[in-house]
C-alpha positions, -999 to +999 in steps of 0.1 A: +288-832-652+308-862-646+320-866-608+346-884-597+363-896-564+400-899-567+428-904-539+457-882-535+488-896-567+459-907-585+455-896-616+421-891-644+431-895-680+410-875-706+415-890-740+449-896-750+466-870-744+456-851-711+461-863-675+448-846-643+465-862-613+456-851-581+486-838-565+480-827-529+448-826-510+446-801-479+421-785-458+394-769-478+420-773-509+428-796-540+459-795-561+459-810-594+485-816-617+474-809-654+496-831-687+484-817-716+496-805-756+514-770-751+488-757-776+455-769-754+447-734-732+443-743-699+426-716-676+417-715-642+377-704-644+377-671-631+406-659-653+388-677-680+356-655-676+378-622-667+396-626-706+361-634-719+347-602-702+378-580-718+372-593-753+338-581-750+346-548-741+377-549-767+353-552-793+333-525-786+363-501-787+354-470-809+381-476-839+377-438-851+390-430-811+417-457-811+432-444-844+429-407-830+449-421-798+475-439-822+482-412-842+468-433-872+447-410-898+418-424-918+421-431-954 
């Protein structure tokens, strides 16, 4: 992991096409301001893990149960 010391309205550039600038720093707090391509996901980490978890658990979902629910009769 690379660590880095920045001041607040400074900025980190990642490649060429994302920026993290550091917006406002408070007490026990960092706000960052994140450039990047509209298709590039950007998650914060624990929503990131929580969408992991559910597609886990979405693809264990009985299909035979699903279609049932649906309405949706096997061919």
């Amino acid at each position: 992991m690379l660590v880095l010391t920045r001041k607040a309205n400074q900025t980190i550039n990642i490649g060429d096409n994302i920026k993290i600038k550091i917006v406002e720093i408070g007490n026990g707090f960092v706000k960052l301001g994140i450039e990047a391509p509209r298709e590039l996901p950007i998650y914060r980490e624990e929503l990131y893990e929580k969408l992991k978890q559910l597609n886990v658990e979405s693809a264990k979902l009985d299909m035979d149960k699903l279609k049932d629910f649906l309405g949706i009769k096997n061919t």
